[in-house]
C-alpha positions in Angstrom: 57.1 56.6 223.5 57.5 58.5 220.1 56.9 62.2 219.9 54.0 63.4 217.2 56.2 65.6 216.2 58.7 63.2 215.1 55.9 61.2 213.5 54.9 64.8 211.3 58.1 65.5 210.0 58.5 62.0 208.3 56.0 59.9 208.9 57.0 57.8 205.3 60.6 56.9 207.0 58.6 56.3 210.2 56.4 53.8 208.5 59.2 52.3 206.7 61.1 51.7 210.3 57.9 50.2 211.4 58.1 48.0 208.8 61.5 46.9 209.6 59.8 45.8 212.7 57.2 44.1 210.9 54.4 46.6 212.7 50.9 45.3 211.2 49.2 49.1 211.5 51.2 51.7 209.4 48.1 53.6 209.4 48.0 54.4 212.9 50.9 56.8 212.5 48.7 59.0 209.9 45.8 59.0 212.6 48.3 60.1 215.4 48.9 63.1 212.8 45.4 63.8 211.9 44.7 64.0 215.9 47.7 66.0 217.2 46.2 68.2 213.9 42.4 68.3 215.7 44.5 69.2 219.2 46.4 71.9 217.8 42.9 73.3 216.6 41.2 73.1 219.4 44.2 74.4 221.0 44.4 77.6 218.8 41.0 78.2 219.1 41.0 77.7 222.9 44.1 80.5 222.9 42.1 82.5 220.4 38.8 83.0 222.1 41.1 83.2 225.6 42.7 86.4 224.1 39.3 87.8 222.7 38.6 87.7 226.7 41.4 89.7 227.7 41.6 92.1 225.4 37.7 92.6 225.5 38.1 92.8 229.6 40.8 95.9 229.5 38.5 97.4 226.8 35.9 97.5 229.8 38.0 98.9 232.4 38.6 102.1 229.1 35.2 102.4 229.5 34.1 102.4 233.3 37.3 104.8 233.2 35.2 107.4 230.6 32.1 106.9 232.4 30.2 105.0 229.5 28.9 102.2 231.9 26.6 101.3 228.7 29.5 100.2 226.6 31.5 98.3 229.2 27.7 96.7 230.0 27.5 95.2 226.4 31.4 94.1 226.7 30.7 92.5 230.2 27.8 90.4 228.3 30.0 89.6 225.6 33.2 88.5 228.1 30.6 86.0 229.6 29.6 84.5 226.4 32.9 83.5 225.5 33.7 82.4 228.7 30.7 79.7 228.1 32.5 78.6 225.0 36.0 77.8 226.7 34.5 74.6 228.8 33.0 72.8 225.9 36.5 73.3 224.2 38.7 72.3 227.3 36.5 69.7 227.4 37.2 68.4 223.7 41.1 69.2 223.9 41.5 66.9 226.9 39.3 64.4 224.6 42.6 64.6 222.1 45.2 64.7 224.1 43.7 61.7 225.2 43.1 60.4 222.3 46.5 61.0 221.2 48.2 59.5 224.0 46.5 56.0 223.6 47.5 55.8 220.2 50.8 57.2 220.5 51.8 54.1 223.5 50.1 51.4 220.8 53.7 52.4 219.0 56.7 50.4 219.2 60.2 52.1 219.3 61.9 52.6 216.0 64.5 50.4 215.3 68.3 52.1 214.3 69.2 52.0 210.8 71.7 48.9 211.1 68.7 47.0 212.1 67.7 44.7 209.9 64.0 43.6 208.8 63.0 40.4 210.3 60.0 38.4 211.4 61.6 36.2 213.8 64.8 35.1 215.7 65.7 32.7 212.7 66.7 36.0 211.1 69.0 37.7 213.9 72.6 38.5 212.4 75.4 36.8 214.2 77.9 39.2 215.0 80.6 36.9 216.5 81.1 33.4 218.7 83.6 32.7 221.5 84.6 30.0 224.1 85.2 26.0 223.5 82.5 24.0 223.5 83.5 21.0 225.7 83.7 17.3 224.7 81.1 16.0 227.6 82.1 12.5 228.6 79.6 9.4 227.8 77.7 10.0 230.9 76.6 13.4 230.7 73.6 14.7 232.0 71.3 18.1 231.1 71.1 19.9 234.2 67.6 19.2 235.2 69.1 15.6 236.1 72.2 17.2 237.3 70.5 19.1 240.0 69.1 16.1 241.5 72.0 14.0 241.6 73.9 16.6 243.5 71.2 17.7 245.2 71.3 21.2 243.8 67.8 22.3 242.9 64.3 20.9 244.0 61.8 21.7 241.5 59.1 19.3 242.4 59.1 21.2 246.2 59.0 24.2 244.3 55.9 23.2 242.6 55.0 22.0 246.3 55.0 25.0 247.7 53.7 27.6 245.0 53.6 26.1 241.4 55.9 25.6 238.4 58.3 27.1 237.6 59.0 28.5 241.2 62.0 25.8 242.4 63.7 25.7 245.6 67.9 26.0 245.4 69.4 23.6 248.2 72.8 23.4 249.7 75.4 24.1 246.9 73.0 25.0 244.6 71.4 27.9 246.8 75.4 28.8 247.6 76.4 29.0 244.0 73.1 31.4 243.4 74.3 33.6 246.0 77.8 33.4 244.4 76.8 34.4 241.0 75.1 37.1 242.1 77.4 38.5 244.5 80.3 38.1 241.5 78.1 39.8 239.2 77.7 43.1 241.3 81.2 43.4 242.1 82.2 42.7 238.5 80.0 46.0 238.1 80.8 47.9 240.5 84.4 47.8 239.3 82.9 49.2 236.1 81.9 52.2 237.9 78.4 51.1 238.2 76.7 52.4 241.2 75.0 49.5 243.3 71.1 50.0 243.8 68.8 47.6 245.7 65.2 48.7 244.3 61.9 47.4 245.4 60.3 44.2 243.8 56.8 45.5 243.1 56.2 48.7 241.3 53.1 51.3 240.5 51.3 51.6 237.2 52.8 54.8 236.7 56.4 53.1 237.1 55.6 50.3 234.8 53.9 52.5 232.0 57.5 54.8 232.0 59.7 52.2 231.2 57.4 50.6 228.5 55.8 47.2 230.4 52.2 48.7 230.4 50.4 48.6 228.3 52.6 46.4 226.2 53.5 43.7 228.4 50.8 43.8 230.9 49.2 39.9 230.6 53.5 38.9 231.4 53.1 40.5 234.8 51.9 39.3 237.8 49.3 41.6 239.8 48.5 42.4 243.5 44.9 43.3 243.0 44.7 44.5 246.7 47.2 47.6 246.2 47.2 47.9 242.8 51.1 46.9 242.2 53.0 44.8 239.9 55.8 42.3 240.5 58.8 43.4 238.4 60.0 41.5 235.5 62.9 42.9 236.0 64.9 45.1 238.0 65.0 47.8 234.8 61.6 49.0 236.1 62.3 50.4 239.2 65.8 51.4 238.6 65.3 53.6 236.1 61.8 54.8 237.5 64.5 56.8 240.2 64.9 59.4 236.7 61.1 59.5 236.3 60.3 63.5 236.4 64.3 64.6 237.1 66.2 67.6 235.1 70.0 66.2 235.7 72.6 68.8 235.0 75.3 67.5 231.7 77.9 66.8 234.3 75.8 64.2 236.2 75.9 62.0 232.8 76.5 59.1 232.6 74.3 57.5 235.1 75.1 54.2 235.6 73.5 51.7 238.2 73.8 48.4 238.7 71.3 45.9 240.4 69.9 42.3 242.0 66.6 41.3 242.0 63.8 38.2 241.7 62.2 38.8 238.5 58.3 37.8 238.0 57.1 36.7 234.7 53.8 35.1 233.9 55.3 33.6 230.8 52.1 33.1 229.7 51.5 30.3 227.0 55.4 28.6 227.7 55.0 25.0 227.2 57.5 21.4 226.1 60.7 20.4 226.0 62.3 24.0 225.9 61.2 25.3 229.4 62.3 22.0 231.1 64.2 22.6 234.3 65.4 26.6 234.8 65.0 26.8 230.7 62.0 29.2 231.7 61.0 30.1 234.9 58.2 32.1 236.6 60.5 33.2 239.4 64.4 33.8 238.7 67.3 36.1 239.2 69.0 38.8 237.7 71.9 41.3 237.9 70.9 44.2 235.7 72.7 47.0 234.3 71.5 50.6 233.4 72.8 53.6 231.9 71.5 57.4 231.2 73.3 58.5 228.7 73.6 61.9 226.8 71.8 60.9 222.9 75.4 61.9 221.5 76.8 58.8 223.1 74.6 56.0 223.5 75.7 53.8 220.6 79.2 54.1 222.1 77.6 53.3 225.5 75.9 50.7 223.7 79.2 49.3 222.2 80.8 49.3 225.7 78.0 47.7 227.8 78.0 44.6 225.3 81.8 44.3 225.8 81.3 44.6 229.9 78.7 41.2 228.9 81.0 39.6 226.9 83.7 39.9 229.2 81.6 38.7 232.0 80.6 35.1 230.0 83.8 34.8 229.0 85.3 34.8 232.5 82.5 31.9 233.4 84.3 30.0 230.3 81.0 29.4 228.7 81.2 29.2 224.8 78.7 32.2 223.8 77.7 33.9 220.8 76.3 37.6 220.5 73.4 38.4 217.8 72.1 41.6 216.8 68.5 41.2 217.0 66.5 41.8 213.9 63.0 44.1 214.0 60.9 41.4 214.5 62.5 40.2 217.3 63.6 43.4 219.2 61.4 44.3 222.1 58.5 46.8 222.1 61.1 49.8 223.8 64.4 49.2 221.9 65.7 50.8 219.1 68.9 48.4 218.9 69.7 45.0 221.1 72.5 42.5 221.4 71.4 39.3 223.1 74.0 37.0 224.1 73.3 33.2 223.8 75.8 30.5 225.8 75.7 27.2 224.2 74.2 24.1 226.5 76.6 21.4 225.2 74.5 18.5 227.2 71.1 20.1 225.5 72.8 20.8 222.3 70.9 24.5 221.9 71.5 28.1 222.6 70.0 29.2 225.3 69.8 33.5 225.8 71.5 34.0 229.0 71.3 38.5 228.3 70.0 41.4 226.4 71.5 44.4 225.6 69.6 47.4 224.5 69.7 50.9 223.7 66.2 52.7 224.2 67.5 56.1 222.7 64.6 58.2 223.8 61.8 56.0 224.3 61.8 54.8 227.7 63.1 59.0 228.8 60.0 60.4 227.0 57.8 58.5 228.9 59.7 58.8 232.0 60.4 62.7 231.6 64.0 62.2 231.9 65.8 64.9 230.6 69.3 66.9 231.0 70.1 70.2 231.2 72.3 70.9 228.0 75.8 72.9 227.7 73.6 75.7 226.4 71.2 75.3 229.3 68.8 73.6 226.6 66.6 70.8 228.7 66.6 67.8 226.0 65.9 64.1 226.4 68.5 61.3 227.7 68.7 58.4 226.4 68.5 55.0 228.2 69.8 51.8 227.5 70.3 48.1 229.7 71.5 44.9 230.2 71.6 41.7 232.1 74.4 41.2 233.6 73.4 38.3 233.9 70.4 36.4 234.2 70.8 32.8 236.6 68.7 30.5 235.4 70.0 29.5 232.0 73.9 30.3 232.9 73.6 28.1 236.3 72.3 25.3 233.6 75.4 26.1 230.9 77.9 25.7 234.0 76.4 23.0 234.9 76.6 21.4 232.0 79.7 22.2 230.1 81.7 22.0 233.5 80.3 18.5 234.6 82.9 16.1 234.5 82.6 12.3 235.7 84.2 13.2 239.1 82.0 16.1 239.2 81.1 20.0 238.5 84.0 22.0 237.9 83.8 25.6 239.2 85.5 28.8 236.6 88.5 30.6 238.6 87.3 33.6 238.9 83.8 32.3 240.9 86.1 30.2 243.6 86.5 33.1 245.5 82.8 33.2 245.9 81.5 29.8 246.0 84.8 29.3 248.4 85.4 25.6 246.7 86.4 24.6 243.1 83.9 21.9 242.5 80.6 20.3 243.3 80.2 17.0 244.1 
């Protein structure tokens, strides 16, 4: 969440970052000012009339002290009729800070200056390719046909059993799963990243610090009953362990790494692009988080898309990285990377991980701040990454390693699927 007070100092840059974005309500950002501007009044009058109170209330003990009980009478009677005016205005000045708040969570991050303006994906800068893309023999299959031949993936039990977009992994296919993920947290850990398992649902409170409420709140599924959510990813509860916490400059960085289902509604997903594990309602996900001091996190940033693009590469995936452009960044970030492997059997690129750097948005909200080398308690900043999502990188090796004797399996995974092929 932005502070006012970043809004007030230059609220024309502000807009024009919003812009870059493609935000459809500059104006909100002048209201924001003109009700932090009624808070503040109400504030100062609050503190005025409080003072008026005190001061009058020692003048009454003068008196008692002299003997003029006449005087410190009238100053009683005047000490309780400004007393009756401070409700009415606490009142009003929770009314604004109210008021303030809802508007000030209706406003997207604002995007770093390399960031360029941008409606849509079509616009995304390409910042570079690696990998071979395979020559597939005559045969070749997209995974979705793949899966049932070798008996990998069942998606029509899935359906079965809860819906679509839920399917049930089988034999090698629930191995390889378990594989991935396993290679992906050790891959992490290696990096230094401390290993968390979180849990799956989250509280309102947890989901509004980390920017899914209100913004993504139709995406997530709800228990009604307890008043949870299922996690869209494991972001949300990871970095909900900072919500409310001072950490001293020597415990920076935080880094944590983690597993987890992820939940998403996906909400309006329909054709030829969410066939097979394209898009999914239930899939997995190795994330990774840092809490950074604000100094370093474009460094940080920097680093954690390297860690990603080392990853894919060792999966020997052809891939290419894009820096997202404002219309296409996600309601927290202020910069993002996604990577995108390239599904030779489907002929697209299909976004396999996002990289982000929140700066200070997600640690406002959460209250996440450090104690400085002065002693100074500022903001950290946050920033993640998928390291990596299944679905869509289970299709890619699928499909660029198929072969007509089989599914090859990368080196460095035969350790963890313990064989170098399927089928």
């Amino acid at each position: 969440m932005l502070q006012a007070s970043v809004l007030r100092q230059n609220s024309a840059w502000v807009k024009e970052r919003l812009a870059v974005r493609n935000f459809k309500q500059p104006g909100l950002v002048d209201s924001i000012i003109e009700t932090d501007d009624e808070r503040k009044r109400l504030q100062a009058e609050f503190d005025n009339i409080q003072a008026r109170i005190n001061s009058t209330s020692k003048d009454i003990g003068k008196w008692m002290a002299q003997g003029n009980k006449e005087q410190a009478e009238s100053l009683k009677t005047e000490v309780a009729d400004l007393k009756t005016q401070l409700e009415p205005l606490k009142e009003k000045m929770l009314l604004a800070e109210k008021k303030l708040q809802d508007e000030l969570v209706l406003l997207p991050n604002l995007p770093n200056e390399k960031v360029v303006a941008g409606k849509s994906g079509e616009e995304n800068v390409v910042v570079r390719e690696g990998g071979v893309t395979p020559p597939l023999h005559e045969k070749a299959l997209p995974h979705w046909e793949l899966t049932t031949k070798y008996k990998l993936i069942d998606f029509e039990l899935g359906t079965k059993i809860t819906g679509s977009g839920f399917p049930v992994y089988t034999g090698k296919g629930a191995r390889l799963q378990r594989a991935l993920i396993e290679y992906f947290l050790n891959y992490n850990a290696e990096a230094g990243y401390t290993e968390i398992i979180p849990p799956f649902m989250v509280n309102a409170d947890s989901a509004y610090a980390t920017g899914q409420l209100p913004d993504k709140e139709g995406q997530m599924y709800f228990v009604n009953e307890d008043q949870f959510y299922l996690i869209p990813t494991s972001e949300v509860p990871v970095t909900n362990i900072y919500r409310d916490v001072i950490l001293k400059q020597s415990e920076l960085p935080v880094k944590m790494t983690a597993y987890s289902p992820c939940f998403r509604r996906e909400a309006g997903s329909y054709g030829k692009d969410v066939r097979g594990l394209n898009r999914l309602h239930q899939f997995e996900k190795v994330e990774i988080i840092q809490i950074v001091k604000p100094v370093e996190s474009y460094d940080v940033l920097e680093e954690m898309v390297n860690h990603v693009e080392k990853l894919v590469q060792s999966l020997e995936l052809p891939y290419r990285i894009l820096r997202l452009c404002g219309g296409d960044m996600g309601f927290t970030s202020a910069m993002t990377y996604d990577f995108e492997v390239y599904s030779a059997a489907q002929e697209r690129w299909l976004e396999v991980s996002s990289v982000s750097n929140f700066e200070s948005f997600q640690t406002n909200r959460l209250k996440c701040r450090y104690k400085d080398e002065n002693g100074k308690t500022q903001l950290a900043h946050s920033l993640n990454g998928s390291s990596l999502a299944l679905p869509r990188i289970v299709a890619c090796l699928l499909e660029n390693h198929q072969t007509e004797n089989g599914i090859k399996i990368p080196a460095a995974l035969q350790p963890y699927f313990r064989d170098n092929k399927i089928g």
